[in-house]
C-alpha positions in Angstrom: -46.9 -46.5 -108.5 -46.6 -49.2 -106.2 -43.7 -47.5 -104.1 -45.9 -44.7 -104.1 -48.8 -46.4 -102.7 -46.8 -48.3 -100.1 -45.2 -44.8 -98.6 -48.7 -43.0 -97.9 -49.7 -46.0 -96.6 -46.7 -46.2 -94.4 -47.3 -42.3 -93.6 -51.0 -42.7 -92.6 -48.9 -45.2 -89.8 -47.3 -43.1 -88.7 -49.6 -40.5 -87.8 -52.3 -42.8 -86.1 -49.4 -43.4 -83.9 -48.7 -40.0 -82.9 -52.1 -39.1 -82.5 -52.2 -42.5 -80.0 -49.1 -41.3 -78.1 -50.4 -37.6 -78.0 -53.3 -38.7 -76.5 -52.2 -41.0 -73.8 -49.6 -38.3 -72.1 -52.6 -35.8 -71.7 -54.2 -38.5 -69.9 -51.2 -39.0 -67.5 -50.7 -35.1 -67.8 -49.5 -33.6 -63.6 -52.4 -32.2 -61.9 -51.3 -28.1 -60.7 -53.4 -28.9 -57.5 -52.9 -31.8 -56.6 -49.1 -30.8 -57.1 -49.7 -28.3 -54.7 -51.2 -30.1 -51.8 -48.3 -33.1 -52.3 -45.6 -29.9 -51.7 -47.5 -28.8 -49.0 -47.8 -32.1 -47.1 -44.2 -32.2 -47.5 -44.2 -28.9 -45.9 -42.8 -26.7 -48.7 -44.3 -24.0 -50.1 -45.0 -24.1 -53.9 -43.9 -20.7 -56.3 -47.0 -19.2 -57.4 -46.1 -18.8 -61.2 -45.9 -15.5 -62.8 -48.6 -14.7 -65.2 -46.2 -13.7 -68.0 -44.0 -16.4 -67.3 -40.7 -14.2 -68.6 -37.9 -15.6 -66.2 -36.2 -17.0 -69.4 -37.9 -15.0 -72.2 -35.1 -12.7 -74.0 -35.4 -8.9 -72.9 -35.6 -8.0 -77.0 -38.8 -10.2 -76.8 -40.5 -9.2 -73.9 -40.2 -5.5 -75.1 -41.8 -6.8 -78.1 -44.6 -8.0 -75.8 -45.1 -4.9 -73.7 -47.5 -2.7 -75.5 -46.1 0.5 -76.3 -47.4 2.8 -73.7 -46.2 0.4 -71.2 -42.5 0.3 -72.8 -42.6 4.5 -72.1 -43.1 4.1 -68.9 -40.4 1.8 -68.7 -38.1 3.4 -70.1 -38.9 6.4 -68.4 -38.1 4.7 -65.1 -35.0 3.5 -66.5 -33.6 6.8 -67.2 -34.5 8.0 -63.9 -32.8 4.9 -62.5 -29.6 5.9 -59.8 -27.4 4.5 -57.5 -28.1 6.7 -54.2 -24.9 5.5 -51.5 -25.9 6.0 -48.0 -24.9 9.4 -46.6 -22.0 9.1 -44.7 -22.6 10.0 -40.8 -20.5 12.7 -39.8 -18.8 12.3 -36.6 -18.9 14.4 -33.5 -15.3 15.7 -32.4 -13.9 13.9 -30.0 -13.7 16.1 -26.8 -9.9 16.3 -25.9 -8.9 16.2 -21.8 -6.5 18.7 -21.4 -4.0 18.1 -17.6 -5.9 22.1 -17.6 -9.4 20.9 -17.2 -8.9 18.5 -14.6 -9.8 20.0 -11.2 -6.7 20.2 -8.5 -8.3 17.4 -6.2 -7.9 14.6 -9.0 -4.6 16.1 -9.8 -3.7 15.6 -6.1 -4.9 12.1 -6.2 -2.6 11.2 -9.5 0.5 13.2 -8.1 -0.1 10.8 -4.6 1.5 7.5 -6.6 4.5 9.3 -7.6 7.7 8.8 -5.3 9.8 11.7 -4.5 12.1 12.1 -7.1 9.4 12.2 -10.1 7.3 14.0 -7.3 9.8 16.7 -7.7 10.4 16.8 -11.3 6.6 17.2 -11.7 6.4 20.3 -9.9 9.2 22.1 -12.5 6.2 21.6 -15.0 4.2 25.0 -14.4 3.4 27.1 -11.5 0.0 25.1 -11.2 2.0 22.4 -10.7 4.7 23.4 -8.4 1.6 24.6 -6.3 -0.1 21.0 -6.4 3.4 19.0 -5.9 4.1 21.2 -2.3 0.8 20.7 -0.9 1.0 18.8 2.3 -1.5 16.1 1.6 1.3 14.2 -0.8 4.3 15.0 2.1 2.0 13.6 4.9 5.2 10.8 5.3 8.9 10.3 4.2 10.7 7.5 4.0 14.5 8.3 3.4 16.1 5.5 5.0 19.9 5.1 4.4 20.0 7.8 2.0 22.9 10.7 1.4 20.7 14.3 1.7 23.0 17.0 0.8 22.6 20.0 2.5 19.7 22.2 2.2 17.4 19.2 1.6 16.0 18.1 5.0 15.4 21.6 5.2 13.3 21.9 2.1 11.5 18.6 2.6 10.5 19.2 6.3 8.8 22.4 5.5 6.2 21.0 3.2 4.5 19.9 6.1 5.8 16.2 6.8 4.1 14.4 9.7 6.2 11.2 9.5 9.9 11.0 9.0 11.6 7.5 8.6 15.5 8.3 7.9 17.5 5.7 10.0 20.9 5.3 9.0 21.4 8.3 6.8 23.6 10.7 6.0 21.8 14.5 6.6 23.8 17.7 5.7 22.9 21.2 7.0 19.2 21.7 7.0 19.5 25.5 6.1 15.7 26.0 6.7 14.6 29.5 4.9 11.8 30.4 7.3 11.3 30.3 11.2 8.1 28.3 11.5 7.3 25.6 13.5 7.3 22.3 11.5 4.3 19.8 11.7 6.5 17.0 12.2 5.0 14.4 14.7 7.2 11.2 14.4 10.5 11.1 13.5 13.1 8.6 13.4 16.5 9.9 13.0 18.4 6.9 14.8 22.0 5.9 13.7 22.2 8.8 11.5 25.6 10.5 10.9 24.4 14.6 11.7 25.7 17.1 13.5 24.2 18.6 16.7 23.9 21.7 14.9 21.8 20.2 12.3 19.9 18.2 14.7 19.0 20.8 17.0 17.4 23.0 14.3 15.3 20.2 13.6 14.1 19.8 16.9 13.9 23.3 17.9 11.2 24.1 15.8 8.8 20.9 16.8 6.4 21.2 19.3 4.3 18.8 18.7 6.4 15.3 18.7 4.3 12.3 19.9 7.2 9.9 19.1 11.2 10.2 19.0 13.9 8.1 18.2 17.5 9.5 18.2 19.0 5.9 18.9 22.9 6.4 18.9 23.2 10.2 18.2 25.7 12.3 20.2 23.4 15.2 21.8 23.8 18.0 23.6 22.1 20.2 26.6 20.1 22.4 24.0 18.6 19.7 22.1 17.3 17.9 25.6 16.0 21.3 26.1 14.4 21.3 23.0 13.1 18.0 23.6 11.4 19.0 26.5 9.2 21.7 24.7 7.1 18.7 23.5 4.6 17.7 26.9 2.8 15.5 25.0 5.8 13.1 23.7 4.5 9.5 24.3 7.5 7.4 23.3 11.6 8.8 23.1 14.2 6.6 22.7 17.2 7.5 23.3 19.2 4.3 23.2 23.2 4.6 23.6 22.9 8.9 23.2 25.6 10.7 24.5 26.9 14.3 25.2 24.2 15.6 27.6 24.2 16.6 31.5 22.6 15.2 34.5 20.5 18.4 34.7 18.9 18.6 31.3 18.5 14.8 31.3 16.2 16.1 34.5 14.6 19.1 32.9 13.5 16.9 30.0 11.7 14.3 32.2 10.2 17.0 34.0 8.8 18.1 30.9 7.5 15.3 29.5 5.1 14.4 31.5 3.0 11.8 29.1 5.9 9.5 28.3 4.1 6.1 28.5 7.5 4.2 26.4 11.2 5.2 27.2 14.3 3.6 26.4 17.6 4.9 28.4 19.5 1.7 28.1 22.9 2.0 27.4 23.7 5.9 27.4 27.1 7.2 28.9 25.7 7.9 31.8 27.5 8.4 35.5 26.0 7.4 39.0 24.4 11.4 38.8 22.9 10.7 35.5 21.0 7.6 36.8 20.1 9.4 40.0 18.3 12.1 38.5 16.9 9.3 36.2 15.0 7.2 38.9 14.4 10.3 40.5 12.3 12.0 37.7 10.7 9.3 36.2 7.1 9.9 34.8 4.8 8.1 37.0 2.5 7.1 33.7 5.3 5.3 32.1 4.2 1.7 30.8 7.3 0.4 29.4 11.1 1.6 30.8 14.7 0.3 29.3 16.9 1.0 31.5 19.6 -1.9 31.1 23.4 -1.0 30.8 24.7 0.1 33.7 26.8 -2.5 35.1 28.2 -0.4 38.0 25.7 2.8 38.4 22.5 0.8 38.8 22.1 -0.2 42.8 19.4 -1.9 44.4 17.8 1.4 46.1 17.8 2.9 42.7 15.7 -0.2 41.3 13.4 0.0 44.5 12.6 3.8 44.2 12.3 3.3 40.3 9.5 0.6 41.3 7.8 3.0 44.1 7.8 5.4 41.2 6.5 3.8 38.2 3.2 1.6 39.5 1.9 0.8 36.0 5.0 -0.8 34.7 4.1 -4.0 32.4 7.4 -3.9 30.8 10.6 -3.8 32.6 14.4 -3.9 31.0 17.2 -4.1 33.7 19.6 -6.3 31.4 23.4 -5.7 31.8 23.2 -4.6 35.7 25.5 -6.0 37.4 24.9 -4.9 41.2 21.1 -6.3 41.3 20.2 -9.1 43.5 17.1 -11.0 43.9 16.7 -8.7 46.9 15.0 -6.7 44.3 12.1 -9.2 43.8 9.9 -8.7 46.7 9.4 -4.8 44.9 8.5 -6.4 41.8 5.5 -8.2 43.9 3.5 -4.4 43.5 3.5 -4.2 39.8 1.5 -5.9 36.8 4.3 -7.1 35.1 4.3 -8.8 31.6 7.5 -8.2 30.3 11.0 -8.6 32.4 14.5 -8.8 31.7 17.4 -9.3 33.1 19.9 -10.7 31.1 23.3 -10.8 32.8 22.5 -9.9 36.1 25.1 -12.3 37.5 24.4 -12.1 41.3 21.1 -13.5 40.6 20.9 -16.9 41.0 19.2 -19.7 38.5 17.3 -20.7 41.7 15.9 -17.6 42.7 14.4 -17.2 39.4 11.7 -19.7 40.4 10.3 -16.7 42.9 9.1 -14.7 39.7 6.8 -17.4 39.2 4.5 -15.8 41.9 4.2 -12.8 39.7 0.5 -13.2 38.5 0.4 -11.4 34.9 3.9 -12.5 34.0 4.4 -13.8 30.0 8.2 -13.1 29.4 11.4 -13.2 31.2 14.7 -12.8 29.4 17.7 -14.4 31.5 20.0 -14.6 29.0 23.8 -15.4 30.5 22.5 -16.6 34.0 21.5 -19.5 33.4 23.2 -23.0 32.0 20.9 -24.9 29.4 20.3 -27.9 31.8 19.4 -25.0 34.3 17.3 -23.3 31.5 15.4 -26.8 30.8 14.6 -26.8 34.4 13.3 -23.7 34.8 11.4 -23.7 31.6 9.4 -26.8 33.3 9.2 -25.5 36.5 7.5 -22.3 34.8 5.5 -23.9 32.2 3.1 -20.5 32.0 6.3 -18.1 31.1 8.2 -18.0 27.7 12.0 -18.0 28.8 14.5 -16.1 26.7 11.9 -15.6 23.9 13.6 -12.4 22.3 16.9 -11.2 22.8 16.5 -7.5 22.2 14.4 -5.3 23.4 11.6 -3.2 21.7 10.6 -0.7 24.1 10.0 2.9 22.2 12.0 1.7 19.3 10.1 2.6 15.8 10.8 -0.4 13.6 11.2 -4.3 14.7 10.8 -7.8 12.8 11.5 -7.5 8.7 14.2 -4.8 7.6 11.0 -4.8 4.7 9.4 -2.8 7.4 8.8 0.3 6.5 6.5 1.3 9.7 7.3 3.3 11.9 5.3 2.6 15.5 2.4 0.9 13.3 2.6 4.4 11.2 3.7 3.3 7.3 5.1 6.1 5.0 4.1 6.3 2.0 6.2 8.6 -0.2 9.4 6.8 -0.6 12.8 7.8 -2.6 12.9 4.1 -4.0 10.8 3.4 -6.9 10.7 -0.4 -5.9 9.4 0.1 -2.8 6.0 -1.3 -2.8 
């Protein structure tokens, strides 16, 4: 009975100190509000607590707390309850650019970077095609320089209408042109090329409207001088070492050409009558004359009636003539020359030289061979305001100088090339 005493004793204890405990911690119990302002002086924003509080109340429960209307409605909405995937956006057709749509001008403009040889394959395509790859916008200018044309093929490419022709040093068959028509060709540069006469006088039979010429080195004939001269308003012709034509259509041919302002006759196989009827025919608008070569045809009257002539001369070449003197200067007095040479004419002396230093508008002077290089130094010092023996060629009416790159042709550049690496 004592044991059983002691343990309620012990158990009354025990629950006054509960009781104590129990009510201390709801005296130190956290303060919702005050909780509240703390979060939001520390500038978060508290969760507002769900009424039900079910975050981590079992579903079987919850259900059990839903009242049973509420629960029909639910599941209601449950079984009505889908996935819907967004509809997937159909997409228009891409429209697709057939080469038929596009109009012939921007079909022009692609077919314009092609070179020749693709040119040409592009117009076995379709008819369309061969109609666009022949118009004469694209064949406007030809570069075929040092190229092997078999025949048939000048022909062909001449007729669709090319302006400029560049085809130095090249081998050209029979042209075997298939209609009569006059060509539009305007500037053409055949010089060094290995053709026949033949060849090259149906070529220039059927121009008419050259403005410049270049035949440099070509063995000619009296028809195709003839045929030069149908063009009056030919501005430059050179015709640098030609051969095979007479005195009389080297005259009919000056004649002719009335606007030559650049000519080059240096060098042709010419006798005394060829260089008569030269000097003597001159056009009286030329600007710039070559007429070096002729060691023992060119005489000091010829030179003097070539100067009476030709009063707007800025660019002289008598190189190479042996039977001039400086008895020939006091004609040069009358002209505006900028430009003179005369390289190896030995009977002029190194002293006499020093006249041409009166000429006012004088830049160059070429005296290649006729003078020493302590003679040279002396003159180059005594003329201080004239370049002495600056170039050694001439480039009076010839088509290309400087860079073998060069593909112009008297400041004209061609376009439509053979070579694919051509820039």
């Amino acid at each position: 009975m004592a044991a059983l005493g002691n343990w309620r004793k012990h158990l009354q204890e025990i629950s006054t100190s509960v009781l104590n405990t129990s009510t201390k911690l709801s005296s130190w119990s956290w303060d919702v509000k005050k909780s509240s302002d703390l979060l939001c002086g520390m500038g978060v924003t508290p969760m507002e607590k769900d009424p039900q509080d079910t975050e981590n109340t079992p579903q079987d429960q919850i259900m059990q707390m839903t009242p049973p209307q509420k629960r029909q409605r639910q599941k209601e909405r449950d079984d009505c309850f889908f996935i819907a995937r967004r509809p997937r956006t159909s997409r228009l057709p891409q429209p697709v650019i057939s080469w038929d749509s596009l109009p012939d001008e921007l079909l022009l403009g692609i077919f314009s970077y092609l070179h020749v040889t693709d040119l040409l394959r592009a117009s076995r395509v379709c008819k369309r095609w061969n109609r666009l790859s022949c118009d004469e916008s694209l064949w406007h200018s030809l570069d075929l320089t040092g190229k092997h044309l078999a025949n048939g093929v000048i022909g062909n490419l001449l007729s669709l209408g090319v302006v400029v022709l560049r085809c130095p040093r090249s081998c050209v068959g029979e042209s075997l042109f298939k209609q009569v028509r006059p060509l539009r060709l305007q500037h053409a540069d055949l010089s060094n090329c290995t053709v026949s006469p033949d060849t090259l006088l149906s070529i220039i039979s059927r121009c008419h409207d050259l403005h410049n010429l270049s035949l440099e080195g070509l063995e000619l004939s009296d028809t195709i001088m003839w045929a030069i001269a149908q063009n009056s308003d030919l501005k430059r012709l050179n015709l640098c070492g030609c051969s095979g034509f007479s005195p009389e259509s080297l005259t009919q041919m000056l004649k002719s050409c009335t606007s030559l302002e650049e000519l080059n006759l240096s060098w042709c196989d010419f006798t005394a009558d060829h260089v008569k009827s030269a000097v003597e025919n001159f056009s009286a608008g030329l600007t710039q004359l070559n007429f070096s070569g002729y060691r023992q045809n060119l005489e000091i009257a010829d030179v003097e009636m070539l100067l009476q002539r030709c009063l707007y001369l800025i660019n002289l070449d008598l190189s190479d003539s042996v039977l001039l003197t400086a008895d020939c200067f006091q004609a040069l007095h009358q002209l505006r020359l900028q430009h003179l040479g005369l390289s190896r004419c030995y009977q002029i002396s190194p002293a006499a030289l020093l006249d041409l230093g009166k000429l006012p508008d004088l830049k160059n002077l070429n005296v290649f061979g006729i003078v020493t290089d302590s003679s040279l130094q002396v003159l180059k010092e005594s003329l201080p305001h004239i370049k002495i023996n600056g170039s050694m060629f001439s480039t009076i009416a010839r088509p290309t100088t400087g860079s073998k790159r060069n593909r112009d042709i008297w400041g004209i550049k061609c376009k439509l090339s053979l070579n694919r690496t051509d820039s």
